[in-house]
N, C-alpha and C positions, 0 to 999 in steps of 0.2 A: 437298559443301556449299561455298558460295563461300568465298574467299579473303581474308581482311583484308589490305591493302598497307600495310606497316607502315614510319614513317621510321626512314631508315635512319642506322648511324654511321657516316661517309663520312670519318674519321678516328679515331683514339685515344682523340682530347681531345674528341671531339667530343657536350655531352651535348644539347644541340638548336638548332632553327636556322628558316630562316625558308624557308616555300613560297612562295616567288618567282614562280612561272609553271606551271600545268597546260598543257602543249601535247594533252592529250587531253580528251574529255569525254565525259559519259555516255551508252552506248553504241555508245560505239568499240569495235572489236576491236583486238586489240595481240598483237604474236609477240613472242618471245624477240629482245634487244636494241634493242627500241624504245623510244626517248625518252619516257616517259612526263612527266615535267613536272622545271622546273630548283629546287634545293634551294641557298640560301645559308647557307652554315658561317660559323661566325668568322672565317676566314682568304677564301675563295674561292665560286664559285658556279658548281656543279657539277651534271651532266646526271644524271638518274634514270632508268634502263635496266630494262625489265621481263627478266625471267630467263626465264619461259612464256607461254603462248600462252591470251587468253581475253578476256572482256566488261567492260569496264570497268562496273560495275553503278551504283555511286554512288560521288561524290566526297566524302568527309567533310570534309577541310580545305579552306575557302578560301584559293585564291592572295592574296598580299603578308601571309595569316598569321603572327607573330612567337610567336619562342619555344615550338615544336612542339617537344617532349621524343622525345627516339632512344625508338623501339617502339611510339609514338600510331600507332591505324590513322587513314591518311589518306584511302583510297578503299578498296574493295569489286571485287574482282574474280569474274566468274562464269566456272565453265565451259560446254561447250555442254549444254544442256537445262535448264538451271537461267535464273529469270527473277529480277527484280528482288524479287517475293513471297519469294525465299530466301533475304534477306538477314536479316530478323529484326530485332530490336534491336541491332546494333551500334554502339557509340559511340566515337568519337575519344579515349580514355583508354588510358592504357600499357600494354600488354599483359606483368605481371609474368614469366608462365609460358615467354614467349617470350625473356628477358633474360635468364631463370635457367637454360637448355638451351645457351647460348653466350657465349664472350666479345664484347666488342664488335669489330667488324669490323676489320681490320690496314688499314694505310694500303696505300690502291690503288696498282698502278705505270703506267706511261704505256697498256699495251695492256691491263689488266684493266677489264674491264664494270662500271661502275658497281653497286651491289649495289640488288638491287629482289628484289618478290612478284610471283610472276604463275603462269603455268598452264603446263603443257606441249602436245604434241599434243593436240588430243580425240579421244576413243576412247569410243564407244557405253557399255564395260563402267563399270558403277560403278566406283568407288577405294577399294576397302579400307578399313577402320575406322581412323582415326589409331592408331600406335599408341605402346605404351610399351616404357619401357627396364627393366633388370632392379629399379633403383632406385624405377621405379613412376611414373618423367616419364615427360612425351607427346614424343615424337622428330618433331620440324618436318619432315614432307614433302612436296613436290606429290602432288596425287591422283592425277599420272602417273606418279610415281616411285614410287607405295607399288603403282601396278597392275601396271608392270615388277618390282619386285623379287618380289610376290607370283607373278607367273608362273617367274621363275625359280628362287624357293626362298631369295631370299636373307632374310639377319638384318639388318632396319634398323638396330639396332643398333652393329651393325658396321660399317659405313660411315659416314666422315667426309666432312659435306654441303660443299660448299662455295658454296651459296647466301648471301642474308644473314644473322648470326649462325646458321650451323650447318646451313640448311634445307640436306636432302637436293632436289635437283632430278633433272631424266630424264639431264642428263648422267653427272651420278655412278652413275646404277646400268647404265645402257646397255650398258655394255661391260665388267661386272664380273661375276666368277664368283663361286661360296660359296666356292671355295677360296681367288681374288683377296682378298676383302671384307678391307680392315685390323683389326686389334684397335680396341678401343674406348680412347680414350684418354681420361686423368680432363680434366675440362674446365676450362679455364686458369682462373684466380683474373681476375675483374674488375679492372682496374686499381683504386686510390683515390681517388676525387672529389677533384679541384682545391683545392688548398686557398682558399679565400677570402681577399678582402682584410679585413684587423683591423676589427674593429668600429670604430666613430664614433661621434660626434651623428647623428642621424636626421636625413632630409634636410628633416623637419618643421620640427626644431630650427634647421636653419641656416639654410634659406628666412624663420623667425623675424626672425634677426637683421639679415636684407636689405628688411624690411617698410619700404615708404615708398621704397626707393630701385629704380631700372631695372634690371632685366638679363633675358634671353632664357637661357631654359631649355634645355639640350640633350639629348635623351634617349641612352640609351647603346646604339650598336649591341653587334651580339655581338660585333666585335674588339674594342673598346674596352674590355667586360668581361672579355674573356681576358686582352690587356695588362696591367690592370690585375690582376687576379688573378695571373697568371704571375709579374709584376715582384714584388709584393709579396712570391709564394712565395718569389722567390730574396731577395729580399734580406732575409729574417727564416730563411732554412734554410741560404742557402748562407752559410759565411765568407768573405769576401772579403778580399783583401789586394790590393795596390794596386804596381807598379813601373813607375816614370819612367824617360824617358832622351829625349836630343835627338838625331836622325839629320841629318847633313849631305846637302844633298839633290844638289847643285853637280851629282855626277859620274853622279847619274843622271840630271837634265834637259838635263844636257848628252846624253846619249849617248841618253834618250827622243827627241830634236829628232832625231838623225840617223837612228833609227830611221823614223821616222815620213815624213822626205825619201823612205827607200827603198821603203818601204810605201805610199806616194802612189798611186804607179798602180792599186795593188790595194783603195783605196779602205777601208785600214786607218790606223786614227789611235790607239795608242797613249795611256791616259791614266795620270797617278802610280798612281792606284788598281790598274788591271792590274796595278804594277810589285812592289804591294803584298800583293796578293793571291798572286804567285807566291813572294817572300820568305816570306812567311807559310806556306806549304804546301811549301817546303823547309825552311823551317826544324825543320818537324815531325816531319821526317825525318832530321835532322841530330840532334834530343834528342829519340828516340822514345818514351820516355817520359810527355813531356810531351803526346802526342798521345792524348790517355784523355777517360774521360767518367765521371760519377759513376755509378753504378748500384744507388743504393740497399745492398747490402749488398757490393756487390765493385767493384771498379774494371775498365772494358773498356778495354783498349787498341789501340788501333785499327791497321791496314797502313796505308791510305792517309789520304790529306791530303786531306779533305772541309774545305772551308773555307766557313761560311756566309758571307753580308755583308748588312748590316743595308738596306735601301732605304725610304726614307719613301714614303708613300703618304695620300694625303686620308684624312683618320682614324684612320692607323694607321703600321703596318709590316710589311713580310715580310722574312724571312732567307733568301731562297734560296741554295743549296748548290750550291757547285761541288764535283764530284764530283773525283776524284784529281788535284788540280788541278798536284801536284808533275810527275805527266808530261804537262801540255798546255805549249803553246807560249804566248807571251805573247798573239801574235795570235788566237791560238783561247780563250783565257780573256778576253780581247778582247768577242769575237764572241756569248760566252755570255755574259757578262756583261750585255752590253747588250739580247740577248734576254729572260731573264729578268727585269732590271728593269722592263722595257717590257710585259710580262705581267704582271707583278706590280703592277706600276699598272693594270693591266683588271682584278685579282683574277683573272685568270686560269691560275694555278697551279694544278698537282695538287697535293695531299699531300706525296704523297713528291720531292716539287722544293723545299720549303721545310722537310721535318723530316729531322733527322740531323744530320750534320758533326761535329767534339768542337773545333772553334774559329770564335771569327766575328772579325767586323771590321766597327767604328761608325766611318764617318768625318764626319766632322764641319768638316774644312777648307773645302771650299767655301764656306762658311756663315761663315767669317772667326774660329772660333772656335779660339783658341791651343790650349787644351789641355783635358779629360774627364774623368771618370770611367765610366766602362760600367757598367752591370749585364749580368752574368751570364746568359746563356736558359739553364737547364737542358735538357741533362743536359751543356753545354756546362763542357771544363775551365780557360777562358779566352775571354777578347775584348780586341782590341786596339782602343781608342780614340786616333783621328787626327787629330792638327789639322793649322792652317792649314802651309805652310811662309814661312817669313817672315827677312827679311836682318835680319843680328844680327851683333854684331862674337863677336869669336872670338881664340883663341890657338892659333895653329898648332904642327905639332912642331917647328918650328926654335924656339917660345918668340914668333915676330914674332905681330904686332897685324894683325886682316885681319879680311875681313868675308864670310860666308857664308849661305846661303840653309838655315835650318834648322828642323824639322819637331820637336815635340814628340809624343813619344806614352805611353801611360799602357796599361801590361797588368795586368785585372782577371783577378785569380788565385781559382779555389777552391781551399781548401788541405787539402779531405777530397781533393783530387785530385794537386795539386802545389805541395810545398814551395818555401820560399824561393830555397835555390842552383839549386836546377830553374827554377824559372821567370825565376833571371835569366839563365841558360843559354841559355830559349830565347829573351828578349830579346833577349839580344846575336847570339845567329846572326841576330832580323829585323834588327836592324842592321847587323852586317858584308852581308848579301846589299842590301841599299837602297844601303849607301855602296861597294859594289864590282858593279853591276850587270851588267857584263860574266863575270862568274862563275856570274851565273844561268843563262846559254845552255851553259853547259859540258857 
C-alpha cells in the first residue's frame, strides 16, 4: 500500500517547521538518498533525503507552508504497481500511531542522511501485512524491509529501525540474522514540550491600547519563538547568580599585535575573542568541576571544553560550539570560528554544530557596550558576558596611579550547577589566562 512521507524532527527541540521548497514533484521517482525537498527548523534549513526507492504519488503540503507539526504526512509515496487510485483519503494531519512507536529523532551529525519515508528496491512480491509488536502497536517498516525479513524468518520486533522515528528500512534487515536481531528495547520517554512563555495581555488587548497610533506588525518566525520560549524557560527555572570582575587587557593586545606580525603571511589575524574563547576552555579544565551541565535530575560532568559562543544573526542567534577547544591552537579556534559564524549567518548549521557545549560566551564589546548580564541557554552551567575593553585609570602593585586598558566581564552562574566559591574559581583562572596570555601556548 503507498507510503505517507511524514515530517520529519530534524532535531530534539524540534516540534514543527516550515516547507520551504519541494525539489521533486508528482510523479518523479526517487532512490534512497535523494533530496526530496528543503525543510526550515527554528534554527537552520535543512535537505530532506528520501531513505527508499519509489513514486512520488501526491504532494500534500505546499512549499513556503508554516508551522507543519513533526509526523503531518506531507506527500504520498508509491511503490511499483500501485497508482495514484491507491492513495485513498489521506490527509495532511499528524499521524499519532506513528509518534507513539518512537522517540523523536536524535540530532543528526555532519555524515548522517537526513531522516525521510520512502520505499526500497521494487520487488514484483507483495510486502507482508504491517505488522504488530507483542504489546499490540504496529512496528513502522518499508514493504521492503517486512519482505526481507519475512524471507529470512526474522522477528520485526526485534530489530531496532533506524529510519525516521524507529521505521525499520532494507538496510537494517539486510544483513541480519535471527540470531543477530538485538533485543527489543522499551522505547525512550518523549522529551517534555517546551516550556512556553508566561501568559500576558492578548495580543488583541494590546494592539487595543495602540488604536489611532502607527506601527508595522511583525509576525514571529520559528526562531524567534524558540528564543523566546527558551529565554524565558531559563530565566523562570534556572537560578541565576551573577560574578563581576575587570580583566586588564594591556598584555594580551600587546602580545595579540605581535602574534598576528607573524601570522601575516599565513593570512591569519588573530582577534580578543579567539583569545577569549581559549581562556575560557582552559579554564574549564583547570576547575573541572565547574565544566557540568544541569540534567534534570543529575549533574553531567563533562572531559572536554566544548565552548559555545553566542553569534547574532538577522532575527535571531545561534551558539555554535567549539568542540574541545582547550586542545586547538589559537589560530585553528581562529579558523573555526569564523567559519561557523559565517554559516550561521546562511542558517546553514547542522544541529549538532550549535547544540551541546556546558559553557558559552556573549560578547558584546564591539557594540561599545561596558558591561551585561547573560542569560543562561540550558542545559548550559554558565555564560560569560563581555564587554567593550576601555582605558580606565588604575592602581598598580607598586600602589602608583596609571592607566590601563580594561575589559569588564559578568559570569552568569546556575547554582543547581555551580556554587558560589566554584564559580569564582573559575573566573579568576578566565582572568589569570587573559592577563598572562603567554601561558596559554604552554
Amino acid at each position: 500500500m503507498p507510503t505517507e512521507i511524514l515530517m520529519p524532527a530534524l532535531s530534539p527541540t524540534m516540534e514543527e517547521g516550515t516547507l520551504a521548497k519541494w525539489l521533486v514533484k508528482e510523479g518523479d521517482e526517487v532512490s534512497s538518498g535523494d533530496v526530496m525537498c528543503e525543510i526550515e527548523t527554528d534554527k537552520a534549513t535543512m535537505e530532506f533525503e528520501a531513505v527508499d526507492e519509489g513514486t512520488i504519488g501526491k504532494i500534500l503540503i505546499a512549499e513556503g507552508t508554516e508551522g507543519v507539526k513533526v509526523n503531518t504526512a506531507i506527500a504520498v509515496l508509491l511503490e511499483e504497481g500501485e497508482s495514484a487510485d491507491d492513495i485513498g483519503d489521506v490527509s495532511a494531519s499528524p499521524k499519532a500511531d506513528a509518534s507513539s512507536n518512537a522517540a523523536p529523532a536524535e540530532a543528526s551529525d555532519a555524515t548522517a542522511p537526513a531522516a525521510g519515508h520512502g520505499r526500497g528496491a521494487t520487488d514484483a512480491t507483495p510486502a507482508p501485512a504491517a505488522p504488530q509488536g507483542a504489546d499490540g502497536k504496529r512496528i513502522f517498516a518499508s514493504p521492503l524491509a517486512r519482505r526481507i525479513a519475512a524471507d529470512k524468518g526474522l522477528d520485526l520486533s526485534q530489530i531496532k529501525g533506524s529510519g525516521p522515528h524507529g521505521r525499520i528500512v532494507k538496510a537494517d534487515v539486510e544483513d541480519v540474522s535471527q540470531a543477530d536481531a538485538p533485543k527489543e528495547e522499551s522505547p525512550a520517554a518523549a522529551p517534555a514540550a517546551s516550556t512556553a512563555p508566561a501568559a500576558g495581555p492578548s495580543a488583541s488587548t494590546i494592539a487595543k491600547m495602540y488604536e489611532g497610533r502607527e506601527y508595522e506588525e511583525v509576525s514571529l518566525d520559528g526562531m524567534r519563538k524558540t528564543i523566546a520560549a527558551r529565554l524565558t524557560e531559563a530565566k523562570q527555572q534556572v537560578p541565576h547568580f551573577y560574578l563581576r570582575r575587570d580583566i586588564q587587557l594591556d598584555a594580551l593586545l600587546k602580545f595579540r599585535s605581535e602574534l598576528n606580525k607573524q601570522l601575516e603571511a599565513r593570512g591569519v589575524k588573530l582577534s580578543v575573542n579567539d583569545f577569549i574563547i581559549k581562556a575560557c576552555a582552559l579554564a574549564l579544565q583547570s576547575v573541572p568541576d565547574a565544566n557540568a551541565v544541569w540534567a534534570g535530575d543529575r549533574i553531567l560532568k563533562l572531559k572536554p571544553s566544548d565552548v559555545a559562543v553566542a553569534v547574532a544573526i538577522e532575527g535571531g542567534l545561534f551558539t555554535p560550539v567549539l568542540k574541545d577547544s582547550h586542545q586547538k591552537s589559537l589560530s585553528a579556534l581562529s579558523a573555526e570560528m569564523k567559519d561557523l559564524a559565517a554559516r550561521a549567518r546562511d542558517r546553514k548549521l547542522a544541529p549538532h554544530e550549535y547544540q551541546g557545549g556546558s559553557f558559552a560566551i556573549s560578547n558584546l564589546g564591539m557594540f561599545g557596550i561596558d558591561n551585561f548580564d547573560a542569560v543562561i541557554n540550558p542545559p548550559h552551567g554558565a555564560i560569560l558576558a563581555v564587554g567593550a575593553g576601555v582605558k580606565k585609570p588604575i592602581v598598580d602593585t607598586a600602589g602608583e596611579l596609571g592607566v590601563a586598558t580594561v575589559m569588564s566581564v559578568t559570569l552568569s552562574v546556575d547554582h543547581r550547577v555551580i556554587d558560589g566559591a566554584l564559580g569564582a574559581q573559575l573566573l579568576a583562572a578566565i582572568k589569570d589566562n587573559l592577563e598572562n596570555p603567554m601561558t596559554m601556548l604552554a
